[in-house]
Every structure is written in structure tokens, then in C-alpha cells.
C-alpha atoms as one frame of an Amber mdcrd trajectory, in Angstrom:
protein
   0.000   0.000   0.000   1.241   3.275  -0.855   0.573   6.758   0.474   0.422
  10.375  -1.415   4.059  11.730  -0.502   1.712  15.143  -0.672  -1.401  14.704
   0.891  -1.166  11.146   2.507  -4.043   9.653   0.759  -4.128   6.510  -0.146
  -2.543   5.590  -3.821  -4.932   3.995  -5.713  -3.281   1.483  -8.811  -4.144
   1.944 -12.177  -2.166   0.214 -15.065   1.755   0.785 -14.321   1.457   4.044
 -11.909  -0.273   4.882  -8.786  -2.669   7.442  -8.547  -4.308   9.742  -6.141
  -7.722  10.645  -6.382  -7.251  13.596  -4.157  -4.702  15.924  -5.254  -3.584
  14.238  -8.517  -0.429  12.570  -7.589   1.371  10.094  -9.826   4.177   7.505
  -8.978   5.422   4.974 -10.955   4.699   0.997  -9.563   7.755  -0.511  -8.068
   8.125  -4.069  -9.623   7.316  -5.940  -6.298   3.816  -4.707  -6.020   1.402
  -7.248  -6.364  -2.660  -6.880  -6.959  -4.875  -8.687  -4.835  -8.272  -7.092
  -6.118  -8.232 -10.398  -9.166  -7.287 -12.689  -6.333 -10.257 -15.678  -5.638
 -10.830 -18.332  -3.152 -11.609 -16.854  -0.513 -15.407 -16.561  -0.056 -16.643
 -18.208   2.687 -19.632 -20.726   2.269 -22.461 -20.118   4.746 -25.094 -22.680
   5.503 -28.161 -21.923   5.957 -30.713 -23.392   8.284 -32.925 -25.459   5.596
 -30.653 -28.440   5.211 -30.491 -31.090   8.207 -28.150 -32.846   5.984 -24.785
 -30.332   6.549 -26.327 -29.206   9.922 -24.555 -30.670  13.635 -27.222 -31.947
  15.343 -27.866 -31.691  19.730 -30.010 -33.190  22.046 -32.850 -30.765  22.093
 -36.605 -31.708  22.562 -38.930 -30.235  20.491 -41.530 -28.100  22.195 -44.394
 -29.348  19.268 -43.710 -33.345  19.437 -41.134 -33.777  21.651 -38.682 -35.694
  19.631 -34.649 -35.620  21.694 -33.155 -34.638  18.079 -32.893 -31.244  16.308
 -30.458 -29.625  14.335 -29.152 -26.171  15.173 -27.803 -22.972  13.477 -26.476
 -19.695  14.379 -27.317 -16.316  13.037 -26.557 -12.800  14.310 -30.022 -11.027
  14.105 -29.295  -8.146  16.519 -26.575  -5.595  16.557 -23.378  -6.728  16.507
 -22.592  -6.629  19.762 -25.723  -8.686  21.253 -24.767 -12.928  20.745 -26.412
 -14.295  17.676 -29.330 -16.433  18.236 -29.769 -20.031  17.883 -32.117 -22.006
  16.032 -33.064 -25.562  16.307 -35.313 -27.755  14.100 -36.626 -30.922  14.954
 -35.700 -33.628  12.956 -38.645 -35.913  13.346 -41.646 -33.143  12.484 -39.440
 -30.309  11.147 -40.573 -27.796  13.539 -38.256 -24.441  13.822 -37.732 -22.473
  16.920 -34.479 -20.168  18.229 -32.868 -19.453  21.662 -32.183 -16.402  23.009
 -28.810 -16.036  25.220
């Protein structure tokens, strides 16, 4: 990352030089600068609750049928600094309901 030697913005890339969008400023790209805005592999799957199949499963009893199995998932609902809120469904009738910390 490089900085405007006159304003201290940060240089943006673009072709061979850096740029800066604020005052105009152009350096040339030093030949050990590498690009990481083409870069892949590194999205991070998320599973949502609808398939039992990838989900852990707990010992939980359902408050409709009261089967001892349900899988569970965690999702942050609130503001980021409240704990995300668990939800279970029950594997025998498929009945969702969350926790609350």
C-alpha cells in the first residue's frame, strides 16, 4: 500500500502508476507490487438453516412433538454486539424455533 508523498491519501493502482484521487499525484509501480483485487478463493460458504443434511445436530426436545433430536444454526439477528441467536429444528416433524442467550 502506498501513500500520497503530498497529501497522505491513499494511492490507488491503475495500469503501471499509482494514482491519487485527491490531489492528482502520480508515482510509478515498483516491480514488487502485487494486486490482490483479481485474487479468488476466498469466499466463505455459509449454511443456511434449511438443510439437516450439513447441519450438527444436539439433544434438544422439540416443544411441538417432543422428539430428543434437532439440528441447530447460528445467526446474528441483533446488533453486533448482542450474541447471535440459535435455532433448532426438529428432525422428526421439522418444527423451527431459536434461543435467546
Amino acid at each position: 500500500m502506498e501513500f500520497c508523498p503530498e497529501c497522505g491519501s491513499i494511492m490507488v493502482p491503475d495500469d503501471d502508476i499509482f494514482r491519487c484521487n485527491s490531489c492528482e499525484v502520480v508515482m510509478d509501480i515498483q516491480e514488487d507490487y502485487k494486486s490482490k483485487e483479481d485474487s479468488q478463493g476466498s469466499e466463505i460458504p455459509v449454511i443456511e438453516g434449511n438443510n439437516e443434511n450439513t447441519l450438527p445436530t444436539t439433544d434438544e426436545t422439540c416443544p411441538e412433538c417432543g422428539h430428543r433430536k434437532a439440528a441447530w444454526w447460528m445467526r446474528q439477528l441483533r446488533s453486533a454486539d448482542e450474541s447471535e441467536t440459535r435455532f433448532f429444528r426438529c428432525l422428526e416433524c421439522d418444527h423451527t424455533w431459536r434461543e435467546y442467550d
